[in-house]
Every structure is written in structure tokens, then in C-alpha cells.
N, C-alpha and C positions, 0 to 999 in steps of 0.2 A: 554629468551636469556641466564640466567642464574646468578650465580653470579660473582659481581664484581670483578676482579682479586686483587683490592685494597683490598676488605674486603675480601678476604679467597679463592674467588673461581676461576677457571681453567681458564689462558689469551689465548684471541682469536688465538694466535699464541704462536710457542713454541722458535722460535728467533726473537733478534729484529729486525724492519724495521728501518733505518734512513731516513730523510727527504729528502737527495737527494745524487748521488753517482754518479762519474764520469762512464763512459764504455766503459775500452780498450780492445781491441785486438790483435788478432795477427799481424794482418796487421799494427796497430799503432807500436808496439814494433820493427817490423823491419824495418820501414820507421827511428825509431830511434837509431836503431844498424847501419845502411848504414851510419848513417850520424857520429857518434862515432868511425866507420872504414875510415872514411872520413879525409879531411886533415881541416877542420872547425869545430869546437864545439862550437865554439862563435858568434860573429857576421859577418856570411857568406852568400851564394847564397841563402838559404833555407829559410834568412827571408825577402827580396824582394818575391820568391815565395809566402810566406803565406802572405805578405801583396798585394801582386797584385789578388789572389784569393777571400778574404773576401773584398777587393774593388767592385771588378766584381761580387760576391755572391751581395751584397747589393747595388750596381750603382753607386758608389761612386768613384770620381776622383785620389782620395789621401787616402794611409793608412798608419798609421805608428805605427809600434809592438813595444810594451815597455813591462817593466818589470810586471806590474799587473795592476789591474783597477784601484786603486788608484792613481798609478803612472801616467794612460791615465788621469784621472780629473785634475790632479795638473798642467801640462804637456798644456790640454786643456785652464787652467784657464791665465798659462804662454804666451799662443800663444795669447789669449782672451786681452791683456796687465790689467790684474788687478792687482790691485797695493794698499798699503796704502792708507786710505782714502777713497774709491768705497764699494761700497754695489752688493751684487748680490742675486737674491731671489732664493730660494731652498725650499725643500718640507720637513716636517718634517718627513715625515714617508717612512724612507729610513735607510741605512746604513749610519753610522758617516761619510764616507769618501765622500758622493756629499756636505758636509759642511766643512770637513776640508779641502777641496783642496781650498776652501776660503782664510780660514785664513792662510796656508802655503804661499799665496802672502799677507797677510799685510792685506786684506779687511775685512769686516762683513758681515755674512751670515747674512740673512734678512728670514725668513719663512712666505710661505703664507699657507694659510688651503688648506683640501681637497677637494675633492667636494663626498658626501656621501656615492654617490650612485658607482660611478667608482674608488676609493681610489686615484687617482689622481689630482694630483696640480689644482686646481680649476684658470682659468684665472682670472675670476672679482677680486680675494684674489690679483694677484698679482698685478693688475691696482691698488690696494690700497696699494700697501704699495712700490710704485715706490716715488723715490725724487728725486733729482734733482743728489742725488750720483750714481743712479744705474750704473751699469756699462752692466751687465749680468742676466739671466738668466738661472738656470740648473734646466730643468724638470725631470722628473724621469720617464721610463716605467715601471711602477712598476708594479709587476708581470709578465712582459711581454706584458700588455695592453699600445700600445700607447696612451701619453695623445694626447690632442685636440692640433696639431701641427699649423693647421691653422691659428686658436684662438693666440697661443699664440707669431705663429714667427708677427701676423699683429700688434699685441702689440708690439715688440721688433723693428718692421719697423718703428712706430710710433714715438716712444721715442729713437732711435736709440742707441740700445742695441744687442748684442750678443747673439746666443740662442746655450748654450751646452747640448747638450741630456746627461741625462746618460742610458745609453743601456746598460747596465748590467744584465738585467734580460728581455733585447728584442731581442737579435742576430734571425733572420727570422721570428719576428711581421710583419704584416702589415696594412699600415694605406692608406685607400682611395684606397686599388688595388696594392699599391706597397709597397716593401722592406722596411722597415725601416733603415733609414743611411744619407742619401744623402738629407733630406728635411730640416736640419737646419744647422746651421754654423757650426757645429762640436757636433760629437755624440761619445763615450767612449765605450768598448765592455770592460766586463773580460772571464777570460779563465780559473776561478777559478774550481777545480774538482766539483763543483756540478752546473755550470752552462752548457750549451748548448754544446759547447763543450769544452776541456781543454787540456792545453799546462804546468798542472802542479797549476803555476803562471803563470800569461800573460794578458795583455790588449792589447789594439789598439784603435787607435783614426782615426777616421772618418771625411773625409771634403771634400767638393770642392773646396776651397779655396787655391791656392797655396802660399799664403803671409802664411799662418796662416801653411801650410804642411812644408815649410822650417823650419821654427821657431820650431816647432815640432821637428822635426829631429835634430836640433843643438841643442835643450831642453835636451832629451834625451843619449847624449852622452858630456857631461860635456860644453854644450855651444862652441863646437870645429867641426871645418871644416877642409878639403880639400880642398873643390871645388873651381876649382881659377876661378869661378864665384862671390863666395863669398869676396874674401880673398881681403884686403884693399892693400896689395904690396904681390909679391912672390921671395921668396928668392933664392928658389931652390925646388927639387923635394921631399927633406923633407920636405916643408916648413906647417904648420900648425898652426891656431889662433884660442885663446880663445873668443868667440865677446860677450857670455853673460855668466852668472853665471847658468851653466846648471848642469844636476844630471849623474849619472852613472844608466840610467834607462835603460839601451838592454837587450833586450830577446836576448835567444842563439839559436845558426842552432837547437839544441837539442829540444829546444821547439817547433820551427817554423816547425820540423818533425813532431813533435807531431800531430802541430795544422792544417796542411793539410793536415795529413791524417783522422783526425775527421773532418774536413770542407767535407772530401766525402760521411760520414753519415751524415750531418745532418740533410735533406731533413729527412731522417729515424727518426730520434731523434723525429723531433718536431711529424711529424704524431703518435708517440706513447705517445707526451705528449700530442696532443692532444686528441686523444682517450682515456686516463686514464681520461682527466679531465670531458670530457662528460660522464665518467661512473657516477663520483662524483656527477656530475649535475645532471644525473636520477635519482640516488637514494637518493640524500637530499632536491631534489624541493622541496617537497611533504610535509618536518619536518617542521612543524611551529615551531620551535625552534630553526631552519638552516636558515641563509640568504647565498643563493649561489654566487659565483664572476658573478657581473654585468656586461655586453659587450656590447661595444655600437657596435651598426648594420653593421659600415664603419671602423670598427677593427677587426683583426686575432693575437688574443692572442698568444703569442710563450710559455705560463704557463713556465715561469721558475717555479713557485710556485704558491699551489691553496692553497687559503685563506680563510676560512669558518670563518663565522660570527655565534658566536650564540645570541640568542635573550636571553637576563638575567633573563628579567624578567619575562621569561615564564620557568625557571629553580629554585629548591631550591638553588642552591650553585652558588658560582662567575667563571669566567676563571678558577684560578687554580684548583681546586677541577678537573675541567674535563678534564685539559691538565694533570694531575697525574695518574688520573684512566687510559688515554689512554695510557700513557709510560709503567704502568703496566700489559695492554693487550699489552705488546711489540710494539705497535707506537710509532715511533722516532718522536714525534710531535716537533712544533719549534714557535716560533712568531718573523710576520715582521711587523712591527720593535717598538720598543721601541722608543716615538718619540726623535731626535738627543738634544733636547734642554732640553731634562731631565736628560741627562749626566751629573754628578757631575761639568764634565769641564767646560761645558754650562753653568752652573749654577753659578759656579764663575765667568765666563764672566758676568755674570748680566741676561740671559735668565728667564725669570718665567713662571710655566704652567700657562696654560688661552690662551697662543697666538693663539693656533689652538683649540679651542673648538671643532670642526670634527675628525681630528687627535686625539685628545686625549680622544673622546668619542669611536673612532674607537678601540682604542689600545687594553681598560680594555674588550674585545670584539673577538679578533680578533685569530685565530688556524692555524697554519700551517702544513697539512697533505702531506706526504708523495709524491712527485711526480719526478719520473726520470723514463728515459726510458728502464734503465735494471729491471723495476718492470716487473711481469708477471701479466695477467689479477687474479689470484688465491692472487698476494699480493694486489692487487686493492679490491678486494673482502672482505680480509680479515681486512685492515681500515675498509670499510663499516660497516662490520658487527662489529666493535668493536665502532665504532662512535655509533651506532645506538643501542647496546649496555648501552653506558654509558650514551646518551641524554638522552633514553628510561627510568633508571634507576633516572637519578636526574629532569627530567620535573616535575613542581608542578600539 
């Protein structure tokens, strides 16, 4: 295969690939020139549209568009009433933000481990480290692979708990046959440019729950109403009240253009993520020095991100060594994630490694290649041949 582009020799490609890339068109661009020529930029008709669309995309009663996914967590945890004092369990191997939307109300994230084989929040982990504080739970679809919803809403029914999805890297998974959205008490979307689709910035929050979709909505716009549904007296046609301590979180008609004209591909999107990812699966089954992403039977991955596993110690060298060689065959490789509780911040708060032995076994392990749907099968190709390349090259 030849030589290594680290040590001297010619990289599999002659531009870089990154790990994931939004894909606009012409048709997105003039859905948001119409609305720019429009008498709305801000918070107008266009964002009931996109939230009555990804409603109805995923069966879900209530959607409410905010400003990005962090802002849908914080937002979720708001409506969730977590507060000082409450505990909620979260997954370490995630983005810092399904942990911070914790502590932005006052509470303690709590981490359970993974389960090994599916990188997903293992149930038994979280029965063990429930107390009599919980308040919540936020599972993660990481990668795109729903966790075991079942499992975990009959725990939360149990001990009467809240289940917030974070759906950030699930928009069109499905779990049991259907949609992912609508099977826990509130689930979070972003619309970040390398996810599924994108509005730029942008999130949404997912529920059935109408108690929980008001709350949302005066969250989002500084704790302030109109609706003289709401309003404790009305004064007049002016009249508007502060009723909680809420955020300037709206997305604008601008985004909300964006984000249903990508809601009409995405049907497109995921069928090309999924055919990129089962090319990755043919051609790494096979490396015993590759573990491929594991599926369980009664899930439909939406691959926001394919995550190869290599086996160490069928390698001379550690992770890095083989995420270096790849960026110098021009793979924009990446790793998810760095578990949250090893964050300097974390760490101040008093976190120590050891709490997920899985997670943390997983991490010093773990490749993120290449995966969005304006790849061509020619860029899919060419990972391959540079993973297989560099394996080839450092296997003992």
C-alpha cells in the first residue's frame, strides 16, 4: 500500500476530507432569500412551520425551535423543574453540553457507564447510582444508535423520574419500528452544520407533554407571555408578563427557512449515511484489529458518526500514532468524545477517573472517520484504503 504519508511517502488523497459537513443547496438558499425579502427575520410564521414539520417527521405532539442544542438541553432540564439539590444521571461519553444543561439549573450530574458493546448508557449502571435525589435522566443516542428506551423509561416509571433524550446525533433513528422522538418525556435535536440537517445553529425540543411544551416556550423567550391564557390579570392589548427567569433562546424565520428546506432531504441524507456506513462495515469486518459499530437488531442507526474501535493490543503503537498517520493521508479523523468528567472543570468539581471503567476503557480506543452525505462513494473509498493503509502498516 506503500508508504506512510507521516514518514515520507505519497497520502491517499491529495485534499483534506473532514469529518462531517453540512449540504446546502440551491433550493435551501432561496427558501432563505424569500424569507430575507419577507417582512420576518426573526421570530415569524416560518418557525411554527419548521416546528409543526419535525413534529410530524418524528410523531410528536409539541416542538419547540430554540437557539441550538445546548440551548434545547438547558431548556429541557428547565421544563424537567431541576433545580438545586437534584441529581440527574447522564452518560460520560458525550458532548460537555448533556452535563452542563445540569449544572446550569443548580443540580449534579451523576454518570453512569456504558454498556461495551453498544457505547450507550448502560441501564443496570443507572439503577445503581439512583438516590433518593434523582430527579432525571438524559440518555444519549450516541451515534445515532438508540439506547434501550424501554429499559430505561420502566426505570424512570419506577422511581418516578423524567427521561430527556438527547437526540443530537439521532434526528430519523429508529427504535422498535418507529421514529425516534415521541417515546420519552422530552427528547433535544441540534441543527449544528455537521449534523443531519442544519439551520446554521439550531435545536428543538421534542415532547408530548403539553405542561412541559408551555414551559418550553416561555423558557425560551425570557420567561414572557402573551397568551391571556397565561397572564395572571390583563391590562390591555399591550399587556405582557414576566412569569419565570427565562433565556433569549429563538431561532429566527432565517433558520427555520433553512431547516425545512433540509427537513425535504432528509429521507436523502440518512439513506447516504447509511450506505457510506455499511461500506465501512464490509471492508473492516474482516481487520482483527478493527472492532466495527455494534447494532442491536430492533435499531436503525441515523450514523451521525461512525466510530471504529481499534484493538491496541494487536497494534505497535497507541490511538494517537494512528489518528496522526490518518490526517496525514488527509482524513479529517476526529474522536467521540473525551469522557465529560475529565474536563479540567469536572475535575474541580471533585469528578475523578475510575467512575466509568467502560467509557474510559472505550475512549484511549476509539476513531472517528469521516461520515456525511455529500461524501461520494470515491471519498468513502478512499478512508478505506488509508485506514487500512495505516492498520496494515502499524499491526504487530
Amino acid at each position: 500500500m506503500g508508504r506512510l504519508a507521516i514518514k515520507g511517502g505519497k497520502p491517499v488523497r491529495k485534499t483534506y476530507l473532514p469529518y462531517g459537513r453540512q449540504w446546502i443547496d440551491d433550493e435551501d438558499i432561496e427558501e432563505v432569500i424569500k424569507v430575507l425579502k419577507g417582512d420576518y427575520i426573526t421570530t415569524g410564521p416560518k418557525i411554527r412551520e419548521f416546528e409543526e414539520k419535525v413534529a410530524a417527521y418524528t410523531g410528536t405532539k409539541y416542538a419547540v425551535a430554540i437557539s441550538n442544542g445546548t440551548a434545547a438541553l438547558h431548556a429541557a432540564c428547565f421544563a424537567a423543574d431541576i433545580r438545586p439539590g437534584d441529581e440527574v444521571i447522564t452518560t460520560p461519553m458525550t458532548f460537555a453540553a448533556s452535563a452542563n444543561c445540569i449544572l446550569y439549573c443548580g443540580a449534579k450530574p451523576v454518570f453512569a457507564d456504558i454498556d461495551p458493546q453498544t457505547y450507550n448508557i448502560n441501564p443496570e449502571d443507572i439503577k445503581r447510582k439512583i438516590t433518593s435525589k434523582t430527579k432525571a435522566i438524559i440518555p444519549v443516542h450516541y451515534t445515532g444508535q438508540p439506547v434501550d428506551i424501554d429499559e430505561i423509561n420502566k426505570i424512570a416509571k419506577q422511581y418516578g423520574l423524567t427521561v430527556i433524550a438527547d437526540g443530537a446525533h439521532a434526528l430519523g433513528a429508529e427504535y422498535k419500528g418507529s421514529i425516534v422522538g415521541s417515546q420519552t418525556d422530552m427528547m433535544t435535536l441540534s441543527f449544528h452544520p455537521v449534523k443531519h440537517i442544519t439551520t446554521g445553529e439550531g435545536g428543538m425540543i421534542l415532547t408530548n407533554n403539553k405542561d412541559f411544551y408551555e414551559k418550553l416556550k416561555l423558557f425560551r423567550t425570557h420567561g414572557i407571555t402573551r397568551d391571556e391564557n397565561l397572564l395572571t390579570k390583563n391590562e390591555g392589548p399591550w399587556y405582557y408578563e414576566q412569569q419565570y427567569l427565562g433565556y433569549n433562546y429563538r431561532m429566527t424565520d432565517i433558520q427555520a427557512a433553512l431547516g425545512i428546506s433540509q427537513m425535504n432531504k432528509l429521507n436523502k441524507f440518512l439513506k447516504l449515511r447509511r450506505k457510506y456506513a455499511q461500506m465501512y462495515n464490509d471492508a473492516f469486518k474482516d481487520i482483527e484489529e478493527l472492532i466495527i459499530p455494534y447494532q442491536l437488531p430492533y435499531t436503525n442507526s441515523s450514523w451521525h458518526i461512525y466510530v471504529l474501535q481499534l484493538r491496541l493490543e494487536k497494534l505497535k503503537v497507541g490511538r494517537r500514532e494512528v489518528y496522526e498517520a490518518l490526517l496525514k493521508e488527509n482524513i479529517g479523523v476526529n474522536v467521540h468524545y473525551i469522557p465529560v468528567y475529565y474536563h479540567p472543570y469536572y475535575q474541580r468539581l471533585g469528578y475523578r477517573k475510575g467512575l466509568c471503567p467502560n467509557a474510559e476503557h472505550l475512549y484511549e480506543r476509539i476513531i472517528t472517520l469521516p461520515l456525511f452525505p455529500k461524501m461520494t462513494e470515491e471519498d468513502i473509498n478512499d478512508v478505506i484504503e488509508a485506514v487500512k493503509k495505516v492498520i496494515n502498516y502499524y499491526k504487530k
